[in-house]
N, C-alpha and C positions, 0 to 999 in steps of 0.2 A: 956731872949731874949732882945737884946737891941734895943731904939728904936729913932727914929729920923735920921736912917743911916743903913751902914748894921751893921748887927750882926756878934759878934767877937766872934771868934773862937780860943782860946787857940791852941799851935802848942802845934803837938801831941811830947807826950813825947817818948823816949829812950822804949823800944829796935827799935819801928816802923818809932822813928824819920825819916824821908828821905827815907824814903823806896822807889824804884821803883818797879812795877810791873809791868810785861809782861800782866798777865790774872791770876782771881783769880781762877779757873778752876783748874793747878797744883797742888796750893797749899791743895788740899783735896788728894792727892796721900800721902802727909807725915800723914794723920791720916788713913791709910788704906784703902781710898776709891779709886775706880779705876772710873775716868772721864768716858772713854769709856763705863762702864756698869752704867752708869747712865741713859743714854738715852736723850730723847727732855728736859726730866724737866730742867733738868741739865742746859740744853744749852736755856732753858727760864727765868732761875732763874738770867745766867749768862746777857743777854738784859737786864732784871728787874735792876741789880745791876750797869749795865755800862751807863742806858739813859742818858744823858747828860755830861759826866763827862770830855768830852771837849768841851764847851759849846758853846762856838765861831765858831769852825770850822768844829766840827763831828757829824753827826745828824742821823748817819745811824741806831743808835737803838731806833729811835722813830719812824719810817718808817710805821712800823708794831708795832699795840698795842699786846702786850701779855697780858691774864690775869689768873689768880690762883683763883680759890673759894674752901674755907673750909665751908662745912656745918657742924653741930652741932651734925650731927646723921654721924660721918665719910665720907661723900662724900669730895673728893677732885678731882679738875678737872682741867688740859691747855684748854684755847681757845686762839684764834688769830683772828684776822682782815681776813675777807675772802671772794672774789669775792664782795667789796664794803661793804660786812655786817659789820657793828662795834659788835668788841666782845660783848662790852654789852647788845648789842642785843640779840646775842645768850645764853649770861646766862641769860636773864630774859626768854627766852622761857623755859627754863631749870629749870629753880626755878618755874615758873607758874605751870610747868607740874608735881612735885616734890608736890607743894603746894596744889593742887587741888588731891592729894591724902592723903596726912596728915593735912587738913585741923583745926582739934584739937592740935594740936603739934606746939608752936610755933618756927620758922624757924629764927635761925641765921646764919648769914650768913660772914666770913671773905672775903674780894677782894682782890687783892692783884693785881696790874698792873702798866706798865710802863708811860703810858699817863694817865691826867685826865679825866673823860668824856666831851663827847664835849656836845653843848645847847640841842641837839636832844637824845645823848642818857641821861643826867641829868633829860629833862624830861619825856623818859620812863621807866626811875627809881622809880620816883616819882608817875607815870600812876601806876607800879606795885605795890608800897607800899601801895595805895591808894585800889587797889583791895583785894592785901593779907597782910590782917589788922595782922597777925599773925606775922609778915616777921621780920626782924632787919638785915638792913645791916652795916657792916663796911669796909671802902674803902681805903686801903693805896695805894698813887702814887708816882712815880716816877721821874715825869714831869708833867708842867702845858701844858698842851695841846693846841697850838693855843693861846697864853694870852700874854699881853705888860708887862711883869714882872716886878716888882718896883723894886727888885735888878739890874733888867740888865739896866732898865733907868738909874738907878743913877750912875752906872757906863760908863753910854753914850756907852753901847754895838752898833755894827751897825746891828743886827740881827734881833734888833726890830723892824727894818724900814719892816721886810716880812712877819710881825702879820699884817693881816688888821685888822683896828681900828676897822670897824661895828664886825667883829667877836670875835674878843678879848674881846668887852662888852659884847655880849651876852653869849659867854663860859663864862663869871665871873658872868653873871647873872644866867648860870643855876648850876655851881659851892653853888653859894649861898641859891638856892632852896634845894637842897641837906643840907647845912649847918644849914639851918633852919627845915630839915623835923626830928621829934622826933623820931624815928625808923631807922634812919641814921645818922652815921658818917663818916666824911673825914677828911684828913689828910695826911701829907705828910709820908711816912718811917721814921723811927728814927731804932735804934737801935737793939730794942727790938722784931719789929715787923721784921726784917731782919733775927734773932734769931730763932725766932717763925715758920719760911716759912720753913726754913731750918731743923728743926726738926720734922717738918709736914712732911717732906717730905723723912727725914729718910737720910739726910746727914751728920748731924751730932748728935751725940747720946747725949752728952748736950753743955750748953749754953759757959761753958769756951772754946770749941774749938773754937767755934766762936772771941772769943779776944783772943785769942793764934795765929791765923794767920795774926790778924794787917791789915785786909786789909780793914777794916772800914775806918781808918784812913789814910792811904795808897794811895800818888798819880800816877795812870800808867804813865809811862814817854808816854809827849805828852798831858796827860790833862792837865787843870787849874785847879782844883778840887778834892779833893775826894769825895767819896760818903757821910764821915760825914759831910764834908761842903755844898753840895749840898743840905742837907734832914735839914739842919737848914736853910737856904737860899730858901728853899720852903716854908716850916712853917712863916717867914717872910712874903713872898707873899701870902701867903692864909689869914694873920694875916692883911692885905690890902684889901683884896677882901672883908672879913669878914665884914670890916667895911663901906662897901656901898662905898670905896673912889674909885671906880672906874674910868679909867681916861675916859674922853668924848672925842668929835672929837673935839674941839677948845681947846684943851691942849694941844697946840706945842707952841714953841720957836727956834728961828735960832740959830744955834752955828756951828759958822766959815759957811762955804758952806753946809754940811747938816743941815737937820732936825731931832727934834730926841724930843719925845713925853713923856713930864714930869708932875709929878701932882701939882698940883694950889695950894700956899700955902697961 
């Protein structure tokens, strides 16, 4: 990880060099899977993988959080954002109610979702760990939910300016309670964990199809990003948060006619 700037990203090599992509969705039709008879996962897996990958302009898959949980004893489950409720909501009712019958057995737990949690649900994350002492979760995201991101400042993005500030610190303060609870991890996606979802869920049968379609690397025409660049570009950010640098509200600076919210060096 490099550090003092953003982090650089080797261009992807030959055969995926330049690839454009319509939608990764097709691309499982060339190893015999039929899109159509996948169902919702499918079309949850496909949000998961596209959040932010035009980062400036297109926001519509973080609208709705989606999330994925693999338990340890095979449960696998979608939720969504629904009538105001934050998904994480609903899996902790679901893990509590799960818990409080196998209370001897202890419960790991994979997450797997497009936004990070925001201050309210990070702390009733924390509320449930704290009751089922048994529990272990792991949280890979997709996007920072609500937060002034230190790659987009330093790029002097204008997106930032529609993070309000009080919010921003507190999503990175309950991001960090998380970071610090021993029976929790976060983290952004990488590669591996993209692999992993994918074979949970019985799309692809092993882990080469996954680099045989290229589309890790791969930008759809119309982003700025792929998803490999994206999921190092978060780890960056969470590698900021981590570190208590959180920015405050008197960390601005004028440049040209706008404003735009940088950390204190």
């Amino acid at each position: 990880m490099a550090t003092g700037g953003w982090p650089y990203l080797h261009p992807a090599k030959a055969p995926h060099q330049g690839l454009q992509l319509s939608d990764p969705l097709p691309l499982f039709q060339t190893f015999g899977r039929n899109p159509q008879q996948m169902g919702e996962e499918m079309k949850v897996f496909t949000n998961l993988f596209r959040t932010e990958l035009n980062h400036a302009g297109h926001w519509e898959c973080a609208k709705t959080t989606y999330l994925i949980y693999i338990t340890n004893d095979g449960i696998s489950t979608t939720i969504r954002n629904f009538n105001g409720k934050h998904a994480e909501i609903t899996l902790i009712e679901r893990l509590t109610e799960r818990y409080v019958k196998k209370t001897e057995i202890p419960m790991h737990v994979d997450v797997y979702i497009n936004n990070s949690p925001c201050k309210e649900c990070a702390s009733a994350l924390i509320d449930y760990l704290g009751k089922c002492r048994q529990s272990y979760i792991n949280i890979y995201f997709a996007n920072l939910y609500n937060i002034r991101r230190k790659s987009c400042i330093e790029k002097t993005e204008n997106h930032v300016q529609l993070v309000d500030k009080a919010d921003s610190m507190e999503n990175s303060n309950g991001l960090r309670m998380l970071l610090d609870h021993k029976r929790c991890t976060l983290q952004p996606f990488n590669k591996e964990a993209w692999k992993h979802l994918l074979m949970a869920h019985g799309f692809i049968e092993n882990p080469q199809v996954f680099d045989q379609m290229y589309i890790y690397h791969a930008r759809k025409e119309g982003d700025d990003r792929s998803r490999a660049e994206e999921d190092v570009l978060l780890e960056y950010d969470l590698e900021y948060i981590e570190k208590e640098e959180v920015l405050s509200t008197s960390d601005y600076i004028t440049m040209g006619s706008r404003q735009y919210c940088i950390p204190q060096t």
